[in-house]
Backbone bond lengths (Angstrom), bond angles and torsions (degrees), N, CA, C in turn:
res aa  C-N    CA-C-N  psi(-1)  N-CA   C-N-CA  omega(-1)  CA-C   N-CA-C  phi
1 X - - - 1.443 - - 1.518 109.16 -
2 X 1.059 108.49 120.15 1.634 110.20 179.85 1.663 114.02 -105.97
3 X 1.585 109.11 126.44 0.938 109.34 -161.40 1.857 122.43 -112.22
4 X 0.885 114.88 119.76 2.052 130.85 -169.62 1.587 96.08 -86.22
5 X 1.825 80.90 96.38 1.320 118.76 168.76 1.715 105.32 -49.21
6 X 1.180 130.95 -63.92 0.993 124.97 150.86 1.336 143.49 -10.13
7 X 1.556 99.72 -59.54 1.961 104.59 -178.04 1.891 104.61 -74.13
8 X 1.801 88.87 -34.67 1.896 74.93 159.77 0.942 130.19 -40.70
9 X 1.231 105.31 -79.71 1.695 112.35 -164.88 1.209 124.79 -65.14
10 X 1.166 123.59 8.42 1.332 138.36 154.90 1.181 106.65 -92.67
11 X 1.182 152.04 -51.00 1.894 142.04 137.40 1.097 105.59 3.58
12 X 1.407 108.67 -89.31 1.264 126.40 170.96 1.595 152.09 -31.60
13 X 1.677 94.84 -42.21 1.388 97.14 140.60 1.713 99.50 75.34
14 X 1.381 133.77 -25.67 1.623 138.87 -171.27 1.629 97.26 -81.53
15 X 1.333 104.91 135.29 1.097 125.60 139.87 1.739 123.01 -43.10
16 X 1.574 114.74 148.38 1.221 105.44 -179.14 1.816 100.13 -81.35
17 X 0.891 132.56 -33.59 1.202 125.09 168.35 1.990 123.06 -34.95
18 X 1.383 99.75 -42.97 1.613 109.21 -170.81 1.477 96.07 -67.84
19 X 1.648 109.11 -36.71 1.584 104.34 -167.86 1.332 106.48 -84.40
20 X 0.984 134.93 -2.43 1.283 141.10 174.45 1.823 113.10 -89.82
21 X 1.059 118.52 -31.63 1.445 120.41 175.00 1.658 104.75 -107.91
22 X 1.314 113.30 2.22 1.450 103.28 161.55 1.956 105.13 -79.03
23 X 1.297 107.00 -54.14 1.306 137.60 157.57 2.011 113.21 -7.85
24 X 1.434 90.61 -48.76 1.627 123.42 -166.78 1.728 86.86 -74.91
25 X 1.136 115.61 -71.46 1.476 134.87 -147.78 1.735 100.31 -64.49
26 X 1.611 118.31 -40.27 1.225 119.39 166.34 1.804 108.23 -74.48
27 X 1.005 142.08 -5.45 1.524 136.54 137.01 1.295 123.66 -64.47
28 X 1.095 108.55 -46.41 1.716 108.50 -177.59 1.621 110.34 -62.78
29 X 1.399 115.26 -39.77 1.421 123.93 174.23 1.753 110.31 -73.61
30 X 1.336 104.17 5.68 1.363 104.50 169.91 1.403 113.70 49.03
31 X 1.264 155.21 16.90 1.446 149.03 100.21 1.315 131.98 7.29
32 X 1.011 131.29 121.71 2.015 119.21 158.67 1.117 109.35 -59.50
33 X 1.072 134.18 144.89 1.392 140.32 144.03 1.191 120.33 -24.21
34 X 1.372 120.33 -68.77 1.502 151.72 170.71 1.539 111.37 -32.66
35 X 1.445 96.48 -68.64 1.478 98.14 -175.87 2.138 112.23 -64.47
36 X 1.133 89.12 -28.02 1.641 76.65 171.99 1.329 132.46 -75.64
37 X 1.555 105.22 -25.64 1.587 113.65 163.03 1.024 118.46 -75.25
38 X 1.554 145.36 -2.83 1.041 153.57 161.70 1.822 130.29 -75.90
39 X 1.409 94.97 -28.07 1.585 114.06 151.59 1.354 114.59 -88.88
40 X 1.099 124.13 -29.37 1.594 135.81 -175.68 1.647 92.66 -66.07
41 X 1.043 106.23 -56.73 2.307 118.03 -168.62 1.374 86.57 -59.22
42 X 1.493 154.83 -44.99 0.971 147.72 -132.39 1.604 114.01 -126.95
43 X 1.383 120.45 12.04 1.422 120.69 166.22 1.430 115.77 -112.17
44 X 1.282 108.69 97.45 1.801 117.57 -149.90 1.638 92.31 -98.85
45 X 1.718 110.20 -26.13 1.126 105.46 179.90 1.618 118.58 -74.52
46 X 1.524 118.91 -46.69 1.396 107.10 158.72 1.169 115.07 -64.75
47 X 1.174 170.18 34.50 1.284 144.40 146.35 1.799 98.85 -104.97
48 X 1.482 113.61 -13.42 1.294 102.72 165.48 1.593 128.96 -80.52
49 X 1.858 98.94 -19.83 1.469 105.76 164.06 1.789 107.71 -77.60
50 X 1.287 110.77 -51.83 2.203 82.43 164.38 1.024 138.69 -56.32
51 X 1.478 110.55 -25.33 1.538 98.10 174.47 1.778 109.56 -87.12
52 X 1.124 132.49 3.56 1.257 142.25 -176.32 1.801 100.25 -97.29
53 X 1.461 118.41 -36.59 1.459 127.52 -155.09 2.216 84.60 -85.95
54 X 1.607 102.41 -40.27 1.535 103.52 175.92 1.523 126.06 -68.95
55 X 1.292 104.63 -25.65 1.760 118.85 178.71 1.240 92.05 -94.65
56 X 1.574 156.07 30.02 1.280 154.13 -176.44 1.636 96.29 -131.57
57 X 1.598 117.52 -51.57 1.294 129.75 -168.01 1.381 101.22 -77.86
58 X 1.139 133.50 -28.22 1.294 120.64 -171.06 1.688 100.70 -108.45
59 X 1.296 128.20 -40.91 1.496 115.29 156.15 1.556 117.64 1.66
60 X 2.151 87.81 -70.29 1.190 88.89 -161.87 1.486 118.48 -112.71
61 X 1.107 95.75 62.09 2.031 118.40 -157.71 1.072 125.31 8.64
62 X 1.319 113.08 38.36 1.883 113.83 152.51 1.523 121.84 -82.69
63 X 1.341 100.77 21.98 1.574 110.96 174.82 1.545 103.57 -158.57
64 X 1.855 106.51 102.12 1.146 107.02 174.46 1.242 142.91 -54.78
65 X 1.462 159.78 172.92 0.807 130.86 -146.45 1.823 92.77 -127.15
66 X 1.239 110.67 133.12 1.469 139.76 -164.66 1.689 127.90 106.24
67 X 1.654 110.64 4.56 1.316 137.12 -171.95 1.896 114.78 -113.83
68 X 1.468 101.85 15.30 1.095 89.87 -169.42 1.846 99.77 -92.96
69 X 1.549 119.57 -15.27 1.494 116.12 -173.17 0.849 93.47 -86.36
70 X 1.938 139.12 -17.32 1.549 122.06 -174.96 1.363 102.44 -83.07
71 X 1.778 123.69 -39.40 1.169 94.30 163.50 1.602 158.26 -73.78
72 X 1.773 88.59 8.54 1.560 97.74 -162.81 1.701 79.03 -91.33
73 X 0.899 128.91 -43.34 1.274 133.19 -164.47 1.870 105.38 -50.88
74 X 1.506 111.20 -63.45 1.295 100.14 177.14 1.919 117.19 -59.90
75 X 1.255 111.79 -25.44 1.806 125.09 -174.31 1.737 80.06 -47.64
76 X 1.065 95.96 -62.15 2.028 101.36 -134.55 2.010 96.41 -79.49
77 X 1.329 107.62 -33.85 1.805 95.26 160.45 1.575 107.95 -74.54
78 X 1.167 134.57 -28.60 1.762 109.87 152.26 1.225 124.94 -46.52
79 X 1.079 111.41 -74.64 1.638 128.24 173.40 1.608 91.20 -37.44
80 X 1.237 154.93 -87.40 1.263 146.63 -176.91 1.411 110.43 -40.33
81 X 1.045 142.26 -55.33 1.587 116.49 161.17 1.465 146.52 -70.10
82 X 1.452 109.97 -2.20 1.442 135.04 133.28 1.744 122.14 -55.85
83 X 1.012 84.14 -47.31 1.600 89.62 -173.18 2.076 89.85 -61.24
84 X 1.382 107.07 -61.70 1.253 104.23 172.92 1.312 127.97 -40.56
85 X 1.526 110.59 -56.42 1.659 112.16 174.06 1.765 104.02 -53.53
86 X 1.072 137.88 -41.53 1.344 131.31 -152.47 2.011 87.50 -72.54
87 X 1.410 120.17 -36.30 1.845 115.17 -134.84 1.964 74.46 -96.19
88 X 1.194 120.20 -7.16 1.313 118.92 -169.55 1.495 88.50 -81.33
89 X 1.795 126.76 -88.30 0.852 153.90 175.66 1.007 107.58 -28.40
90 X 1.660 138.50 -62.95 1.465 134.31 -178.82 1.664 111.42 -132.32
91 X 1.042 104.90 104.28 1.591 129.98 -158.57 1.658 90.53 -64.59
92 X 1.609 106.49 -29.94 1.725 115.52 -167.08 1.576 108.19 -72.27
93 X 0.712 100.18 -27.24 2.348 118.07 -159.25 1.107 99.83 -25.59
94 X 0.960 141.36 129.27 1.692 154.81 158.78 0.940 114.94 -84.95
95 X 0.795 109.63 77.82 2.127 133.06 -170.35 1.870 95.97 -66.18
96 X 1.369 113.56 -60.36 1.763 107.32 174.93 0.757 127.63 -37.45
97 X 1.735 132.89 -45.72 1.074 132.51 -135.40 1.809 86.84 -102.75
98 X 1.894 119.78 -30.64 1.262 97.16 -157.20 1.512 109.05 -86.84
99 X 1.908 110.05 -15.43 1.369 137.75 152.09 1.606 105.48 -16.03
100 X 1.658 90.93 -74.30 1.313 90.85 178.73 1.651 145.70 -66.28
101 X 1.435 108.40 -8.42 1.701 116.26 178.82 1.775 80.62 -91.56
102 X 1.211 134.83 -65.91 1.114 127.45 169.92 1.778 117.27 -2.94
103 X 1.283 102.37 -77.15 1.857 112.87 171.05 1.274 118.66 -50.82
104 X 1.308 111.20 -24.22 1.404 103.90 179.43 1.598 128.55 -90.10
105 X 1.880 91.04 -21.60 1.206 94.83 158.53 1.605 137.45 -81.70
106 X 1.178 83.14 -18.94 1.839 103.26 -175.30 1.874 93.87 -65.57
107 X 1.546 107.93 -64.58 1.300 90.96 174.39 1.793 137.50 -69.13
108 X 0.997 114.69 17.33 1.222 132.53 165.88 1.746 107.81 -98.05
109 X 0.821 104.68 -77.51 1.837 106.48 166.30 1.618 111.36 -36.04
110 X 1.368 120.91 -47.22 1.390 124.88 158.67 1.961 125.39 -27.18
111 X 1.056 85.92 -65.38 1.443 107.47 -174.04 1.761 106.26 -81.66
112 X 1.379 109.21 -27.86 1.400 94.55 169.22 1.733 131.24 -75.63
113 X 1.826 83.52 -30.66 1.730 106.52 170.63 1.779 113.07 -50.36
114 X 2.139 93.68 -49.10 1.330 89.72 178.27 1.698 127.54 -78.78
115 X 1.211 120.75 -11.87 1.193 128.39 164.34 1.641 104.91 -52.96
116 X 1.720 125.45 -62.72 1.062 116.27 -167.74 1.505 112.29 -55.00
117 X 1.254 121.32 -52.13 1.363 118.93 164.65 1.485 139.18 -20.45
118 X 1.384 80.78 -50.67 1.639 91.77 175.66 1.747 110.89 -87.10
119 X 0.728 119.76 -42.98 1.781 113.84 163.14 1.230 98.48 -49.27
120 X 1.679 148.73 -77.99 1.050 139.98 -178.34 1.638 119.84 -17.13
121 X 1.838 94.93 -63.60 1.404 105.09 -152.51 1.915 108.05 -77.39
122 X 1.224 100.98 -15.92 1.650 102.36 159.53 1.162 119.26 -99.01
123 X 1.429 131.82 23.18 1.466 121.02 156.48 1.439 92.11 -98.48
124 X 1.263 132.22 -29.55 1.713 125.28 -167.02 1.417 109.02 -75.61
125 X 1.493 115.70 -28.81 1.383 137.78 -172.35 2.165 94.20 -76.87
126 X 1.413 87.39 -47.63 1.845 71.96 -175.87 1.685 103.63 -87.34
127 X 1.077 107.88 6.07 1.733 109.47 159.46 1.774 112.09 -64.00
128 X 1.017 102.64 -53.46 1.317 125.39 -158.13 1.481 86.56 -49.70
129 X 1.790 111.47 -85.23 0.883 117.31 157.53 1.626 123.03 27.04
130 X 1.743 86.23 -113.05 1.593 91.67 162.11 0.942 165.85 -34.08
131 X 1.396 111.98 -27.77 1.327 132.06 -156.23 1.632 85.35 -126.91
132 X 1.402 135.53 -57.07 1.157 148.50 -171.01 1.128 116.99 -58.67
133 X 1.359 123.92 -68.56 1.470 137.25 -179.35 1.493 132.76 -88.87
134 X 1.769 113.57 -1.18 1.030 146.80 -144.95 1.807 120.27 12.81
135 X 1.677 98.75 57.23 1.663 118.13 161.22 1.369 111.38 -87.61
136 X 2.110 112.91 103.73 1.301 106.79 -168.46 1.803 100.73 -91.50
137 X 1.314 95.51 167.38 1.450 125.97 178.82 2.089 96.31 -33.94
138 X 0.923 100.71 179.84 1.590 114.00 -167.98 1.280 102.22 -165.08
139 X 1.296 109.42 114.25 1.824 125.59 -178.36 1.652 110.70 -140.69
140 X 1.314 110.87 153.54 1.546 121.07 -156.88 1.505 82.82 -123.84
141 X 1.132 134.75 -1.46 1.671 118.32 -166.53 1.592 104.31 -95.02
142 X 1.043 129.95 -171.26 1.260 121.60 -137.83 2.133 85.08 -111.21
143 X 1.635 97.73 -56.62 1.277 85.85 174.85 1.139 141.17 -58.53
Protein backbone atom coordinates (compact mmCIF):
# COMPACT_ATOMS: atom_id res chain seq x y z
CA UNK A 1 0.00 0.00 0.00
CA UNK A 2 1.59 3.15 -0.91
CA UNK A 3 0.92 5.93 1.01
CA UNK A 4 0.36 10.14 -0.19
CA UNK A 5 2.13 11.90 2.26
CA UNK A 6 0.15 14.60 1.16
CA UNK A 7 -3.55 13.26 1.42
CA UNK A 8 -2.33 12.71 5.06
CA UNK A 9 -1.61 15.68 6.15
CA UNK A 10 -4.46 17.07 4.99
CA UNK A 11 -6.41 14.27 7.18
CA UNK A 12 -4.57 15.36 9.61
CA UNK A 13 -4.98 18.77 9.58
CA UNK A 14 -1.67 19.36 12.47
CA UNK A 15 0.59 21.80 12.20
CA UNK A 16 4.26 20.81 12.05
CA UNK A 17 4.74 22.41 15.28
CA UNK A 18 1.92 20.06 17.20
CA UNK A 19 3.90 17.10 15.71
CA UNK A 20 6.88 18.21 16.93
CA UNK A 21 5.84 18.74 20.65
CA UNK A 22 3.77 15.68 20.49
CA UNK A 23 7.22 14.17 19.42
CA UNK A 24 8.75 16.07 22.70
CA UNK A 25 6.14 14.60 25.12
CA UNK A 26 6.93 10.88 23.94
CA UNK A 27 10.72 11.80 25.07
CA UNK A 28 9.95 13.32 28.14
CA UNK A 29 7.93 10.10 29.07
CA UNK A 30 11.09 8.43 28.23
CA UNK A 31 9.60 5.67 25.89
CA UNK A 32 11.10 4.57 22.42
CA UNK A 33 9.30 5.53 19.78
CA UNK A 34 9.53 2.09 18.37
CA UNK A 35 8.36 0.24 21.10
CA UNK A 36 5.11 2.20 21.23
CA UNK A 37 4.28 1.66 17.66
CA UNK A 38 4.68 -1.76 18.13
CA UNK A 39 1.78 -2.02 20.66
CA UNK A 40 0.08 0.67 18.69
CA UNK A 41 0.41 -2.02 15.18
CA UNK A 42 -1.00 -4.59 17.43
CA UNK A 43 -4.34 -3.38 19.04
CA UNK A 44 -6.69 -4.45 16.19
CA UNK A 45 -9.30 -4.61 18.78
CA UNK A 46 -9.28 -0.87 19.61
CA UNK A 47 -9.03 0.44 16.38
CA UNK A 48 -12.05 -1.77 15.64
CA UNK A 49 -13.87 -0.03 18.59
CA UNK A 50 -12.96 3.55 16.69
CA UNK A 51 -13.85 2.74 13.71
CA UNK A 52 -17.19 1.23 15.10
CA UNK A 53 -17.47 4.39 17.82
CA UNK A 54 -17.06 6.61 14.05
CA UNK A 55 -19.71 4.52 12.03
CA UNK A 56 -21.97 5.02 15.30
CA UNK A 57 -21.26 8.96 15.40
CA UNK A 58 -21.96 9.63 12.08
CA UNK A 59 -24.96 7.07 11.69
CA UNK A 60 -26.38 9.18 13.96
CA UNK A 61 -25.03 12.67 12.86
CA UNK A 62 -23.10 13.78 15.73
CA UNK A 63 -20.22 13.61 13.44
CA UNK A 64 -20.45 15.59 10.35
CA UNK A 65 -19.62 14.25 7.43
CA UNK A 66 -15.90 14.92 6.15
CA UNK A 67 -14.61 14.97 9.99
CA UNK A 68 -14.44 11.54 10.55
CA UNK A 69 -10.28 11.18 9.58
CA UNK A 70 -9.78 14.38 11.72
CA UNK A 71 -11.31 12.67 14.33
CA UNK A 72 -9.71 9.38 14.01
CA UNK A 73 -6.59 11.16 13.68
CA UNK A 74 -6.71 13.05 17.05
CA UNK A 75 -8.42 9.36 18.82
CA UNK A 76 -5.37 7.34 17.80
CA UNK A 77 -2.44 10.21 18.80
CA UNK A 78 -4.30 10.00 22.27
CA UNK A 79 -4.43 6.49 22.39
CA UNK A 80 -0.56 6.73 21.43
CA UNK A 81 0.28 8.82 24.31
CA UNK A 82 -1.62 6.68 26.65
CA UNK A 83 -0.27 3.83 25.29
CA UNK A 84 3.01 5.80 26.25
CA UNK A 85 1.86 6.96 29.68
CA UNK A 86 0.78 3.31 30.55
CA UNK A 87 4.67 1.57 29.14
CA UNK A 88 6.16 4.60 31.27
CA UNK A 89 4.16 3.99 34.43
CA UNK A 90 3.85 0.17 34.17
CA UNK A 91 6.65 -1.32 32.20
CA UNK A 92 4.36 -4.77 33.00
CA UNK A 93 0.87 -3.68 31.08
CA UNK A 94 -0.56 -6.40 29.14
CA UNK A 95 -1.60 -4.51 26.34
CA UNK A 96 -2.87 -8.17 24.48
CA UNK A 97 -4.80 -9.43 26.74
CA UNK A 98 -6.87 -6.01 27.33
CA UNK A 99 -6.76 -5.66 23.22
CA UNK A 100 -8.40 -8.61 23.40
CA UNK A 101 -11.69 -8.16 25.83
CA UNK A 102 -11.63 -4.91 23.86
CA UNK A 103 -12.37 -7.11 20.38
CA UNK A 104 -14.74 -8.88 21.86
CA UNK A 105 -16.57 -6.17 22.79
CA UNK A 106 -16.25 -4.20 19.72
CA UNK A 107 -17.65 -7.23 18.00
CA UNK A 108 -20.55 -7.51 20.11
CA UNK A 109 -21.36 -3.73 19.92
CA UNK A 110 -20.84 -4.43 16.13
CA UNK A 111 -23.61 -6.66 15.65
CA UNK A 112 -25.80 -4.84 17.98
CA UNK A 113 -25.12 -1.48 15.95
CA UNK A 114 -25.93 -3.75 12.98
CA UNK A 115 -29.08 -5.14 14.30
CA UNK A 116 -30.28 -1.51 14.97
CA UNK A 117 -29.78 -0.73 11.44
CA UNK A 118 -31.54 -3.26 10.18
CA UNK A 119 -34.75 -2.73 12.29
CA UNK A 120 -34.40 0.86 11.20
CA UNK A 121 -33.73 0.17 7.59
CA UNK A 122 -36.97 -2.05 7.21
CA UNK A 123 -39.28 0.23 8.79
CA UNK A 124 -38.02 3.04 6.17
CA UNK A 125 -38.15 0.35 3.44
CA UNK A 126 -41.91 -0.43 4.51
CA UNK A 127 -42.30 3.41 4.47
CA UNK A 128 -41.41 3.55 1.08
CA UNK A 129 -43.71 1.06 0.40
CA UNK A 130 -46.52 2.88 1.69
CA UNK A 131 -46.30 6.03 1.16
CA UNK A 132 -44.30 5.44 -2.20
CA UNK A 133 -45.95 2.81 -4.06
CA UNK A 134 -49.27 3.10 -2.40
CA UNK A 135 -48.99 -0.77 -0.75
CA UNK A 136 -51.35 -0.21 2.33
CA UNK A 137 -50.76 -1.73 5.73
CA UNK A 138 -52.41 -5.36 6.11
CA UNK A 139 -54.30 -6.24 9.37
CA UNK A 140 -56.27 -9.44 10.43
CA UNK A 141 -58.02 -7.63 13.42
CA UNK A 142 -61.42 -7.03 13.20
CA UNK A 143 -61.27 -3.20 13.46
Amino acid sequence: MKINLSELWNTLKLPLGALAVFSALLLWFGTPLEDVLKIIEGLAGVAALVSLGLDVLKYTGALPDGYAGKVSAVINLVLILGVASVLKLYPSFDFVSVDAAVAEFAKVAGLLFAYIIQVVGSKQIHLAYVRGLGVYDFSHSAG
